[in-house]
C-alpha positions in Angstrom: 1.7 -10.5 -22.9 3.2 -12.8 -20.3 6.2 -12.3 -17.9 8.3 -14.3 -15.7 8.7 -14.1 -12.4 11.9 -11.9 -12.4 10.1 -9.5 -14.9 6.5 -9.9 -13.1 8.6 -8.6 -10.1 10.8 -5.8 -12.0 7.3 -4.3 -13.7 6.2 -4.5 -10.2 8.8 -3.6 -8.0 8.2 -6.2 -5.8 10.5 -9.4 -5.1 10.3 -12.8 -6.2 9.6 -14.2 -3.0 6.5 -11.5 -2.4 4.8 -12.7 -5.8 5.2 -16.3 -4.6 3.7 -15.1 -1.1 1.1 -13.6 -2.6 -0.2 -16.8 -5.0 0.6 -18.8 -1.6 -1.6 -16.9 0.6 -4.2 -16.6 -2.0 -3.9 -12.9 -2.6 -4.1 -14.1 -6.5 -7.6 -14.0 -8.0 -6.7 -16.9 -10.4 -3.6 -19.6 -9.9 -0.4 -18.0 -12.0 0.1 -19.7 -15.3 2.7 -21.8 -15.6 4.9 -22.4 -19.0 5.2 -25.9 -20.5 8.1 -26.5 -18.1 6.4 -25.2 -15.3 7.9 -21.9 -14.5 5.7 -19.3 -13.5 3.8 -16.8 -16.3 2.3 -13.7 -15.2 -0.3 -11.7 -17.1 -1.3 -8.1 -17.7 -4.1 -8.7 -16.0 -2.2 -10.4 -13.2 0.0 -7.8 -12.7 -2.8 -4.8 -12.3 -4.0 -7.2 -9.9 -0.5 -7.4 -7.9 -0.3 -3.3 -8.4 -4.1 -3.0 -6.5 -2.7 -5.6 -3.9 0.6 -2.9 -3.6 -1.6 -0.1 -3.2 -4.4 -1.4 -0.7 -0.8 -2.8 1.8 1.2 0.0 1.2 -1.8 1.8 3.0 -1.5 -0.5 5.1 -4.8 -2.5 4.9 -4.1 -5.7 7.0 -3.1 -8.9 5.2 -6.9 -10.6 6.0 -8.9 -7.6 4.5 -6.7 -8.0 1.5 -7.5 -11.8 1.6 -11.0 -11.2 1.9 -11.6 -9.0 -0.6 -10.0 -11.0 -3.3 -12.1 -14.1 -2.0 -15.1 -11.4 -2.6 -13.7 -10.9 -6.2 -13.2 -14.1 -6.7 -16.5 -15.2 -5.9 -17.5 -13.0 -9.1 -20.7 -10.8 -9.2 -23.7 -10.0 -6.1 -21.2 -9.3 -3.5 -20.6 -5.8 -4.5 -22.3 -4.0 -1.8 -19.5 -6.0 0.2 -16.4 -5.1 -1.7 -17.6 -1.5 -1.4 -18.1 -1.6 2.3 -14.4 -3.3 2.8 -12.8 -0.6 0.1 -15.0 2.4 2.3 -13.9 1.4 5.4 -10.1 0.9 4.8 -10.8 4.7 3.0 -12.2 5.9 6.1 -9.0 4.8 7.8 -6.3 5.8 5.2 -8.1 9.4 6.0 -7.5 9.2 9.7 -4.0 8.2 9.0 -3.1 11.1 6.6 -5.0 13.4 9.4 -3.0 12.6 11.9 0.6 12.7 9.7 -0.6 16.1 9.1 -0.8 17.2 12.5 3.0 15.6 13.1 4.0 17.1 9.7 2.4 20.5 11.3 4.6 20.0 14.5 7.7 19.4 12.8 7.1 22.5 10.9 6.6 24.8 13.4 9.7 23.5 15.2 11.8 24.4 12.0 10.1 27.8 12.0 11.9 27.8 15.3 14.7 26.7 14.4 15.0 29.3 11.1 14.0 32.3 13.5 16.9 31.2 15.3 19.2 31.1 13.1 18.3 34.6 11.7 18.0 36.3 14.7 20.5 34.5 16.8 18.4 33.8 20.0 17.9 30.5 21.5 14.4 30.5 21.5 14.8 26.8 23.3 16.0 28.9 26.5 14.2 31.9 26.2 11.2 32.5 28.1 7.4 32.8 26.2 5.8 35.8 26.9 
């Protein structure tokens, strides 16, 4: 099947002007096809691609690791080993990042276990001293 840009970017949820960034910054593995009047055509293939490039940002993998693994792709099979490494290490630091949200997300619930006990017993725990 092939899509337009405008339907490329609905099935994605992206805008326009991202998929252009992303075949302009050479995010793409392959250029986009283009129609016989030269608008863009997108692929199925091309979009899992665009969904793996929304996944590996939106865990906020920086721009030039994203580059350099689709130059690894791109460069087709033996660099493997290489791929994995990249894909490990930006694993290793989504962890880190969920660690330490869970910590926050542990502080903010203890602060609204304050806040409840308050409310049901009607101290102000803010101004009461800790034993």
């Amino acid at each position: 099947m092939s899509y337009s840009i405008a339907e490329a970017a609905q099935v994605s949820d992206l805008t326009p002007d991202t998929l252009r960034y992303y075949e302009r910054d050479g995010l793409m593995l392959r250029p986009v096809g283009r129609s016989a009047t030269g608008h863009r055509r997108y692929t199925d293939g091309d979009l899992r691609w665009i969904n793996l490039l929304t996944c590996l940002r939106g865990t906020g993998m920086p721009i030039r690791d994203v580059r350099r693994y689709a130059d690894l792709v791109r460069q087709g099979d033996g660099n493997e080993q290489a791929r994995l490494d990249l894909l490990r290490a930006h694993r290793q630091h989504v962890l880190a990042q969920l660690a330490e949200v869970q910590e926050h997300l542990g502080a903010i619930d203890r602060k609204i276990g304050i806040y409840v006990d308050k409310i049901e017993t009607g101290l102000d725990l803010e101004r009461t001293p800790s034993v």
